[in-house]
Structures are given as C-alpha cells and as structure tokens.
N, C-alpha and C positions, 0 to 999 in steps of 0.2 A: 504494500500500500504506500505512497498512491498509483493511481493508473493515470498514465497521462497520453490524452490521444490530440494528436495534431494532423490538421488537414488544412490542405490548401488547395486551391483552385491550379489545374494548367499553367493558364495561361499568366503568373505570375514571371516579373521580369529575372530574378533571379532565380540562382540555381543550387540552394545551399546544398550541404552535405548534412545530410538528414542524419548523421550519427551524431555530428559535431553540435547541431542545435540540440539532439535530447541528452547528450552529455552536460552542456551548457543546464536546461532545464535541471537535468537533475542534480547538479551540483547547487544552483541557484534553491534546490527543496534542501538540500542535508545542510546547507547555511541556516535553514531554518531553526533548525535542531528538533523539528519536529517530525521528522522522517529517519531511515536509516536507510544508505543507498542500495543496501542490497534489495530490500524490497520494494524498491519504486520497478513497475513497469512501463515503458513506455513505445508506441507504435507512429508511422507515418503515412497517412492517405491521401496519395494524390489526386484529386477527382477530376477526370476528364468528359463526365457530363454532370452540369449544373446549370443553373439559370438563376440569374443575378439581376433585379431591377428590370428591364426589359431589354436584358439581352445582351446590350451591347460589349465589345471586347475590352472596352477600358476602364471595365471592372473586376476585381478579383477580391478572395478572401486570403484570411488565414484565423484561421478557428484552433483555439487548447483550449478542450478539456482538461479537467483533471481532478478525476474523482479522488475522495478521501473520506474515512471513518468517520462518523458525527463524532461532535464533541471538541471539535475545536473551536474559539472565538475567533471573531467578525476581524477584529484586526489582527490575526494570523492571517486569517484566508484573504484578508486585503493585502500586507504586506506579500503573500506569495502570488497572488494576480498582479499587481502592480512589477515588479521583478520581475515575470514572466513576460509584461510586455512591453518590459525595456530589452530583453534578451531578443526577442521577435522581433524589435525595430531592427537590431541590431544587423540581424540575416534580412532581412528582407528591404534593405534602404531603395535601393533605383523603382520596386514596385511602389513604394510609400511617395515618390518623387515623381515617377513618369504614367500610376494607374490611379484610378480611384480604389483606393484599396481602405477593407474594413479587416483589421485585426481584432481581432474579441480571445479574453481569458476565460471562464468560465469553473467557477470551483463549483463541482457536486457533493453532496454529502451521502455517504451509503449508513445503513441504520447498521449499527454496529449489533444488534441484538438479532440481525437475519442475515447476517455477512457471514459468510463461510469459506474456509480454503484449504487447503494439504499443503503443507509445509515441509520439505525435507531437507532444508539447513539449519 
C-alpha cells in the first residue's frame, strides 16, 4: 500500500521514462514516512482512445491515482497530492507549455476493515 496508477493521454508532447517518474513518485510517498517502499505499487497506462472536451488534439491529460488505507488526515493526503504534482510538472513541461493539458492527483481511501492481501515478505 499505496497503489499508484498513472495514465496519460497519446498524444502528450513528451516522452518520459515511465520507470523514472514512478520511482520519482515513490520516493516522493517514503519522504512521507507514511509509507514503506517496499509496499507501494505502482502501474502506467497509456490510452490511445479517449475523448477530451470535443475532440480536439490540443488536449491531453495526465491522471495519478493513488489509492491508500483510510485513516490518514486531510493534510497528509494534501501534502502527498500537492508533491505528486510538482513531480508531474516536472516530466511533462513542453505538454504543460505547447497543449492544453489537465494534470489531476487524486488520493483514494480503501476501508481498511474490507482491505485484504497475501503478503510474503
């Protein structure tokens, strides 16, 4: 925990290295010290059909998820949004500069009371 899912649009100007950003990510959660990195997982989806406002191609996203166990407070989970997307600006500047681009953080809370998992470290 947490799980962190990143997705972006095609047609976004650059081209980061999808390792290097959830690296980034997950160092920016164990600063938190409310994580431990071994258990952070995290994914990258690039979607190559979507529809954005009406259509046109000089729009693009980048969407993080990132779910986590209830029980944390509002300004943890601000402080790891707000981090999160400063790390996204960071990859994605010429989109930020030459598209209409909407980056969104998004913290989930899973109920810690119906959360289940197998653990073998």
């Amino acid at each position: 925990m947490p799980h962190c899912e990143l997705e972006y649009s095609d047609n976004v100007l650059d081209k980061p290295d999808n390792h290097t950003i959830l690296k980034a990510i997950h160092n920016a959660l164990v600063e938190t010290k409310l994580f431990s990195l071994n258990d952070i997982k995290s994914r990258v989806i690039v979607h190559h059909n979507y529809l954005i406002g009406n259509g046109k191609q000089d729009r693009a996203f980048v969407a993080l998820k990132i779910s986590i166990l209830s029980g944390k407070d509002k300004a943890s989970k601000k402080k790891i949004s707000e981090g999160c997307i400063e790390i996204l600006k960071r990859f994605f500047p010429k989109s930020i500069k030459k598209l209409k681009l909407s980056i969104t953080v998004q913290i989930l809370e899973m109920d810690k009371g119906t959360y289940g998992r197998v653990k073998n470290y």
